[in-house]
N, C-alpha and C positions, 0 to 999 in steps of 0.2 A: 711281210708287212713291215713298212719302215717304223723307226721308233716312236716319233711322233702319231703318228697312225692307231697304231698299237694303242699305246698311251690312253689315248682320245676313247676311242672302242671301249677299253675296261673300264672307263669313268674316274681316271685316279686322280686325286686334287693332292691339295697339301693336308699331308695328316697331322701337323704340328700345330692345328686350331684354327687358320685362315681358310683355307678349305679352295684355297684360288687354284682354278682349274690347271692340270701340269702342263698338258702338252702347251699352253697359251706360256706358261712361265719359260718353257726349255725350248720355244722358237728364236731362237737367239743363236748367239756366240760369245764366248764369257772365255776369259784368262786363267780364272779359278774358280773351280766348283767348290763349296764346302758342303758337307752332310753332316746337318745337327743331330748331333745324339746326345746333348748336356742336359736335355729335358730340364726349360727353366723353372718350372714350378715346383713346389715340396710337394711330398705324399702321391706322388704318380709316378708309377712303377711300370707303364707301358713300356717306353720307349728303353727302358735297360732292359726288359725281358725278351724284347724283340732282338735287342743287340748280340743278348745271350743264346739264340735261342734257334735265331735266322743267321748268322754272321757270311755264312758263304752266299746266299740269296741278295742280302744288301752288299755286301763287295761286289758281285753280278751285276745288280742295278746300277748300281754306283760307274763301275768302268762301262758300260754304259752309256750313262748318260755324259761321261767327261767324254768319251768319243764324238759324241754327236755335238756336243758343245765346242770340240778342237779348244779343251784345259789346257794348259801348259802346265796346272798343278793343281794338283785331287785331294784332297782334304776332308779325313771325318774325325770333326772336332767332339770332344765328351768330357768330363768332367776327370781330375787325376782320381779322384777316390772312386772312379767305375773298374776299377780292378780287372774283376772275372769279366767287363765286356771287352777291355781293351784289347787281354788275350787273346779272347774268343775273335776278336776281329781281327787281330795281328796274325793270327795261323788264317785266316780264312786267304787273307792277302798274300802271304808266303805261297801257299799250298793255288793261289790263283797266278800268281806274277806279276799283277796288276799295280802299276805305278800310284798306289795311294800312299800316304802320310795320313798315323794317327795324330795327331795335336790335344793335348793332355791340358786342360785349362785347371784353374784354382777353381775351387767351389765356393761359387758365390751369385747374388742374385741382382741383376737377371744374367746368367752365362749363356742363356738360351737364347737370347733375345740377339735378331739377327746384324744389329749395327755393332753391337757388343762385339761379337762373334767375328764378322768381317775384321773389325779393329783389334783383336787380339791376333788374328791369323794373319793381317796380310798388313797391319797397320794402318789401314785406308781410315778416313772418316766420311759416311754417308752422308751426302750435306743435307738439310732438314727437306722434310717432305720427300726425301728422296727413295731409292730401292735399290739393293745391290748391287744392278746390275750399271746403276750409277757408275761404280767405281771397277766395275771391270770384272763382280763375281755374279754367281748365283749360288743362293741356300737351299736346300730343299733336307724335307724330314729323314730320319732314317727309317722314319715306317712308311715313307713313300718309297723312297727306293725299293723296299722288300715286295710293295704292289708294284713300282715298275717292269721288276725279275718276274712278279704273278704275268702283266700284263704281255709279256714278250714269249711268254709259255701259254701262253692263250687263254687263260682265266681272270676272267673284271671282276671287278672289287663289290662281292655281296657280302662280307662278315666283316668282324672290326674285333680287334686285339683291345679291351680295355683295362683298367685296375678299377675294383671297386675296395672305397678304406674310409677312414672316419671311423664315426662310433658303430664298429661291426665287429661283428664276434670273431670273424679270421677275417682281416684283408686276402683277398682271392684276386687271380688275371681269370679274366673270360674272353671268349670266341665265341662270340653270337652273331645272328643276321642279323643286317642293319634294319631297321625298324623295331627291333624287339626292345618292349615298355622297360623305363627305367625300374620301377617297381619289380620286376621280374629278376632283374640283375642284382638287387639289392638284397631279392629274396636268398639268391643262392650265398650273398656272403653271410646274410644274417645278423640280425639289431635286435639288441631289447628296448629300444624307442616304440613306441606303440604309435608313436608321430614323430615324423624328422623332418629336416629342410634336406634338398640336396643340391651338390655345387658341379653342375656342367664342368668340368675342369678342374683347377686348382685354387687353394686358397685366396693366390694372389690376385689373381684376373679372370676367375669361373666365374659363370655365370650361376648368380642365386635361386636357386627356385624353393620358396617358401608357403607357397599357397597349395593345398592341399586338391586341386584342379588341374594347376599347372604340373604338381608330380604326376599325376597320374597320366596327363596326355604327352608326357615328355618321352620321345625314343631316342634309339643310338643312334646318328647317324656318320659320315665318313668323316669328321673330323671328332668324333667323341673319344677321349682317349682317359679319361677318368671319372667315374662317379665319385665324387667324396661325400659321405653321410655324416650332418650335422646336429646336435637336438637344435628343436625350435626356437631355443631362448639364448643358442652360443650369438657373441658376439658378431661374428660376421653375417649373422643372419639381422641381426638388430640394426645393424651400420647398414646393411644394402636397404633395408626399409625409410634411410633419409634421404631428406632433398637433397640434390644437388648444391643446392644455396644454405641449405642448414651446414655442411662440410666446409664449402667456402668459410663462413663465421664463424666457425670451431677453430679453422686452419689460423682466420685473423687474431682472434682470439688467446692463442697460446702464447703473442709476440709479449702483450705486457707483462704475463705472470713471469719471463726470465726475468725482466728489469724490477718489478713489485721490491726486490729483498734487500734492493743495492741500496737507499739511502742507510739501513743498519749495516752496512757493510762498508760506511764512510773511512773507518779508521783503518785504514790499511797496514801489513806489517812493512817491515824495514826492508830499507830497498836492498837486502841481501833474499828476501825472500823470492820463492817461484811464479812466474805468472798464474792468474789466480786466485791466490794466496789471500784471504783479509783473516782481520780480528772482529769477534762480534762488537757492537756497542758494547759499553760498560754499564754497568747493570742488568740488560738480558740474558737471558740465558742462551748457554752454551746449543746450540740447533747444528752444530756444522756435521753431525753422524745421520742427520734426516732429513726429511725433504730437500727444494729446491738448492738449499748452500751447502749438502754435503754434495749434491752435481757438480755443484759450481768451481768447487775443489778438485775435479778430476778434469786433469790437463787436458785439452784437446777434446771433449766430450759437447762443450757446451761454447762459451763467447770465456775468452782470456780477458780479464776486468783489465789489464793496464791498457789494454790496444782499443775499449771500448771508444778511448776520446778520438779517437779517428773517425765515427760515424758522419756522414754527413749529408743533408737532404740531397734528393737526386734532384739534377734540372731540367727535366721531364715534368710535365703534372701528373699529381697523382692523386689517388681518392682521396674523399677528403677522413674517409677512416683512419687510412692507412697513413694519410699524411701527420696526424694529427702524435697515433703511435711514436712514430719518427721522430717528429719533435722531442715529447715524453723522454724518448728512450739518449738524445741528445743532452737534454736538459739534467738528466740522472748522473748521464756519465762526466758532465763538468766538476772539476775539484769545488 
């Protein structure tokens, strides 16, 4: 059975959260393949445990799918502090022969995320709207290659590798069928929540499931790769319950409170001082260890007050909220 073939039969999509069907992604011919193993999100333990776990299964998958692709260059990129996987991968490829390159990225967020990835490994930039195969690659997960190497041994993808963590008594990895209830999953790692919310994914980008209906009809399916367990009252259960538009006004919102502290902050020190830098008015009191003007003091964190008088309206139109802000924030920064 050819690879694509195979592929298709076992049902494998992408297990890094998109779930987009493989064999449709790997009908191509790409220059360089990369296999993400930097899992961008915190608290998901999936995709290192597989790296640990499977490493000669995903180097299998892996050379692979650069065959069928005709790579010129193979690439499984992961994080430098995945240590115990790098090895585990770098003996896998030794002890194969297989012309892959590990590529050790800095930890930081999002390393996962596939334009990221592309631009760190090959320098390309994915132009907007675009997909890797834009620029001449293709990404795929490292826990799809480990179902690839399933799919070509002639076993389809009915169970799913996930982490369950959050407020549980041991973060656990499990092997369950697909369909089996999030609630079951949760059972095995164990809460003392008597009610939780739980996050399809990761903090960053999971999906929230807070309604007490929705946990219960929620299961694993091919792209679940993390339960995270939250109480009901954490914030990120609070923030997924707003509008849309209540974010937006929050987001507009934070623009004046920088500018609010700068007329007391008229008297600026002596031009030997650091960008930054002011004196309080005289008579106030000293505030520069708290709130907003002790940020204001730390270089590079916030807006450097001498460069402020560079603002200038854009000549675009703009809301008239946002324009209005502008002004404000112009008008402040004039001596």
């Amino acid at each position: 059975m050819e690879l694509l073939e195979a592929i298709k039969w076992a049902g494998v999509v992408g297990e890094g959260g998109a779930g987009f069907p493989t064999y449709a992604k790997l009908d191509t011919r790409a220059e360089c393949f990369i296999v993400n193993g930097a899992e961008c999100e915190p608290l998901i333990e999936t995709d290192k445990y597989l790296m640990r776990t499977f490493p000669d299964e995903i180097v299998a998958g892996t050379a692979a799918v650069s065959a069928h692709l005709g790579a010129k260059r193979t690439v499984i990129a992961l994080k430098s502090k995945y240590k115990a996987e790098s090895e585990a991968l770098s003996r896998a490829i030794e002890k194969s022969g297989a012309a892959i390159e590990i590529v050790k990225m800095p930890a930081f967020y999002p390393a996962g995320d596939e334009h990221t990835m592309v631009y760190y490994v090959t320098g390309r930039s994915i132009p907007a709207r675009g997909i890797p195969i834009s620029v001449g690659c293709v990404v795929d997960n490292v826990g799809t290659m480990r179902s690839v190497y399933e799919a070509l041994e002639g076993r389809p993808v009915t169970d799913k590798y996930l982490s369950v963590t959050g407020d549980v008594r041991e973060p656990v990895m499990l092997r369950v069928p697909i369909g089996t209830y999030f609630r079951e999953c949760v059972a095995l790692a164990g809460t003392g929540l008597s009610e939780y919310a739980a996050v399809n994914g990761g903090p960053m980008m999971g999906l929230v499931l807070s309604e007490k209906e929705k946990i219960d009809a929620a299961v694993v399916t091919k792209t679940t790769g993390n339960i995270l367990v939250l109480p009901p009252d954490h914030y990120l259960v609070e923030r997924s319950k707003l509008k849309m538009q209540r974010i937006r006004l929050q987001r507009l919102h934070t623009v004046p409170l920088l500018h609010r502290p700068l007329p007391a902050l008229a008297h600026r020190a002596g031009d030997g001082a650091p960008p930054g830098d002011a004196r309080a008015v005289d008579g106030e009191p000293d505030k520069r260890r708290r709130g907003i003007r002790a940020r204001l003091r730390r270089r590079d964190e916030l807006l450097q007050l001498r460069d402020m008088r560079t603002l200038r309206l854009s000549d675009e139109p703009l809301a008239a909220p946002r324009q209005r802000i502008l002004q404000r924030s112009i008008a402040l920064a004039r001596p």
